[in-house]
N, C-alpha and C positions, 0 to 999 in steps of 0.2 A: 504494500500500500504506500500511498502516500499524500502529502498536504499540503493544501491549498488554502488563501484566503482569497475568499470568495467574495464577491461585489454583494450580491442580491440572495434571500433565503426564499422568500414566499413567489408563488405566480398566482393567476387566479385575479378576480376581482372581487367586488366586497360585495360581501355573504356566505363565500367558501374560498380559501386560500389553500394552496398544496404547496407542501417542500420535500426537497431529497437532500436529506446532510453527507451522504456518500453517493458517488456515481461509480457503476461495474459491480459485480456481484459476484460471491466465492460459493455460492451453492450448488451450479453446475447444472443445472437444470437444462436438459439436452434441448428446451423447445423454445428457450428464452427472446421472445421479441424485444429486450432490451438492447442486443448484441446488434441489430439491424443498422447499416452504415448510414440511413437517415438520421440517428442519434448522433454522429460525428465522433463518434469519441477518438481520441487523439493517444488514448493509450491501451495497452492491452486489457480488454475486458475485465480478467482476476486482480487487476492491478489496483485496487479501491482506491478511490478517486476522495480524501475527508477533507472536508469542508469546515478545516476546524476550530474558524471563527464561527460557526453554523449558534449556536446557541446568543452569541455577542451580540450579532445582528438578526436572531429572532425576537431580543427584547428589547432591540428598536424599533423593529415594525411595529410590536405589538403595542407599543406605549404612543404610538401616532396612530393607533386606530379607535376611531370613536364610537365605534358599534364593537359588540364581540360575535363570534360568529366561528364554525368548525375548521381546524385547521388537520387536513390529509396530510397523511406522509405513507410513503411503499409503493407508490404507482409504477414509478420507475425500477429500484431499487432496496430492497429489502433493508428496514431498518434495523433488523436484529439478525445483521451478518455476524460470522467467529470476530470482525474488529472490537464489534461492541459490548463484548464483554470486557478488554481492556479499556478504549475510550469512554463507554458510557453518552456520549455523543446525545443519541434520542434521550435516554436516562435526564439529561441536561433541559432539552428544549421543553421534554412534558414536565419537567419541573416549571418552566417559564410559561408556556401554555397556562397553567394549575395557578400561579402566582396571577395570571392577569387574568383570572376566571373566563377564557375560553373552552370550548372544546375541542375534540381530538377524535379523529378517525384513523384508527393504522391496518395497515395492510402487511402479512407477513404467513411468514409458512415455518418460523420458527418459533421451539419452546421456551428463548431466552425472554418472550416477551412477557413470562409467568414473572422474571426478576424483579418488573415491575407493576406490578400486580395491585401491590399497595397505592400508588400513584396513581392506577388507571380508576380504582376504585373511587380514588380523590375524586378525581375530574370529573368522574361519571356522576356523583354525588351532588359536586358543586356546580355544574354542569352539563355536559354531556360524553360520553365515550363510546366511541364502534368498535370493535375489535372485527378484522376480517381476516379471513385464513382462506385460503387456497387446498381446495380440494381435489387430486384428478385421477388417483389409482389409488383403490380399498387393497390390493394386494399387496403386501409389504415389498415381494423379492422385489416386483415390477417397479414398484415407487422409487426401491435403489437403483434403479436403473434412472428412470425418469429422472428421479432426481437425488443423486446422488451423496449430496453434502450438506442435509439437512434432515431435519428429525421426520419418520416416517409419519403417515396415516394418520395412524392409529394415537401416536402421541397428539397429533394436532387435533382431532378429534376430543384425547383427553381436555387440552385448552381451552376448546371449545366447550366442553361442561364444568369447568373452574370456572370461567367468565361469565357462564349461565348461573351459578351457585351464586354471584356474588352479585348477581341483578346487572352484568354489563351487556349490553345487546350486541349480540355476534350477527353477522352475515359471512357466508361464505360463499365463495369463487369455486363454480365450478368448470373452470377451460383451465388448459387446451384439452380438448379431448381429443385424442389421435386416432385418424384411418387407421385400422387392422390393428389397433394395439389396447385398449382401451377402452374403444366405444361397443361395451358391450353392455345389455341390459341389465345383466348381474353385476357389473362393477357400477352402474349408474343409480341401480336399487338400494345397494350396499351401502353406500354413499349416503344417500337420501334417506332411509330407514336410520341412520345413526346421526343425521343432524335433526330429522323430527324429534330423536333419544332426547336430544341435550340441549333442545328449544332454542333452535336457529331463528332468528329474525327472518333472514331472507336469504335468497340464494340465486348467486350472478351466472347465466348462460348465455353466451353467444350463438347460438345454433348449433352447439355438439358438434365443433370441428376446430380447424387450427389454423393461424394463421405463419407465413412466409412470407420473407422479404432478402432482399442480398443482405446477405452477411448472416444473418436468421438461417438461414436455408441452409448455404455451404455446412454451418454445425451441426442442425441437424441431421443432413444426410449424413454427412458422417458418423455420427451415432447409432447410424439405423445399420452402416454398414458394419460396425463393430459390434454392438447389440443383436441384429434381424438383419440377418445377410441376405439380401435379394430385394427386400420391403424398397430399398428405392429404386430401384425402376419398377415398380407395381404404382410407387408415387408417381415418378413421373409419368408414364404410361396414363395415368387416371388425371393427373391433376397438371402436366406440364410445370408453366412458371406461374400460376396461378397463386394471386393473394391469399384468398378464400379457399380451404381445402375442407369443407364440408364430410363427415363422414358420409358413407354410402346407408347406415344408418339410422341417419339425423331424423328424420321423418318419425318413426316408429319411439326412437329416444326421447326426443322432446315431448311426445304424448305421453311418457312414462314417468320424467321430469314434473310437466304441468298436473298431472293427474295428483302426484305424489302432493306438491308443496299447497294445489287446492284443495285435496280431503284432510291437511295437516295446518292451515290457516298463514301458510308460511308464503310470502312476497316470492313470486318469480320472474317480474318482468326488472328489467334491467332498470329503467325507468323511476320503477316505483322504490327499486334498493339506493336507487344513487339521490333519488329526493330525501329520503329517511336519514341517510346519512349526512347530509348538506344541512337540516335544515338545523337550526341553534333552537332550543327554549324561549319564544319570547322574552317572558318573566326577566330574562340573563342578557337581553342583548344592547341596552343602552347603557355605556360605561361614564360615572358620575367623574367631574370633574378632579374629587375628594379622593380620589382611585389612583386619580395620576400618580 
């Protein structure tokens, strides 16, 4: 890894703001659209990118903002990479988030995010808190495959009903789901049946398929040829250079999907998860002069 000071923390406009305090990501996740050369990145993907005035000038944004209002972080980049257990980095910002009564939606696939557990409960209390987890293979071997350098399934799963116990609302991500490797109705049931368990808020689907882009693409063919020898030219064959690589089962899936989170009162349109998480508590959102 290495650091940077960084000009700017927050994008967005006011109502929802998002940040990434690290760019590139050490989890390895063979299907990662972050890696796509539309992002620029100027260094090697694993090469973590910290940002480590990130906390200095989140408590300047937040002390020039006259409303409060949710502040994202994980869209791009995984806030609870192996760095942040030495930096503390996020640890940092939802302390500053928490001190200027906003809220906090994060997005992650890791169990480091139990370390601050206590903090989210803060926020979620005095505020608001999302917690979202990425879900895409109930099969453990497969999930090492998929994704390699990070806590399987079944742990994140477990997270998902810690943060349920403690009254935080979870939504979870369920893409990429992959052609020929994943998008099967039993790994989509398995799935679904264990976030109904542990009182999922809502749950994110793009149409049961995956996207490619240059640079996205070259890693994971090669994955598929390390992994599933043959599976890429079955890809290309079916999907050419195609953005959108819809399973050949998305149809049948997605009924299985909508069926589930409607007989379980659970959000499945994209839509309706990404309003729930944006919107602040009124009661919390005009910041008194006295604050400052």
């Amino acid at each position: 890894m290495h650091f940077v000071e960084a000009k700017g923390i927050l994008t967005g406009s006011s109502g929802y703001y998002g940040m990434n305090i690290y760019r590139g990501c050490s989890h390895g996740c063979i299907y990662c659209d972050s890696r796509s050369k539309c992002y620029q990145f100027t260094h090697p993907f694993e090469d973590i990118e910290v940002k480590q005035n990130a906390p200095e000038l989140l408590g300047k944004a937040l002390r020039s903002k006259r409303k409060r209002c949710m502040i994202g972080t994980g869209a791009m980049s995984d806030p609870y990479m192996h760095c942040e257990e030495e930096l503390r980095l996020t640890r940092k910002c939802l302390e500053i988030i928490h001190k200027y009564g906003f809220g906090a939606a994060i997005q992650t696939k890791s169990d480091r995010i139990l370390r601050d557990m206590d903090l989210l409960d803060e926020i979620n209390r005095s505020a608001k808190c999302v917690v979202q987890i990425t879900l895409t293979t109930f099969d453990d071997d497969l999930c090492r495959i998929l994704e390699p350098n990070v806590c399987n399934t079944k742990r994140r799963i477990e997270v998902l009903d810690m943060m349920h116990e403690r009254g935080i609302p979870t939504v979870v991500w369920l893409t990429p789901v992959l052609p020929f490797i994943n998008d099967t109705e039993e790994n989509i049931t398995s799935i679904l049946n264990e976030c109904v368990r542990v009182g999922v808020k809502g749950v994110i689907d793009f149409g049961m398929g995956l996207t490619l882009r240059e640079g996205d693409r070259e890693y994971y063919y090669a994955a598929l040829d390390k992994h599933f020898p043959g599976l890429k030219a079955r890809y290309i064959q079916r999907y050419g250079n195609a953005y959108e690589l819809p399973s050949p089962n998305a149809k049948e899936l997605t009924a299985v999907f909508k069926r589930i989170c409607r007989e379980n009162n659970i959000m499945s349109a994209p839509e309706d998860c990404f309003r729930f998480m944006r919107e602040f508590p009124e009661k919390n959102q005009q910041i008194s002069i006295f604050e400052l």
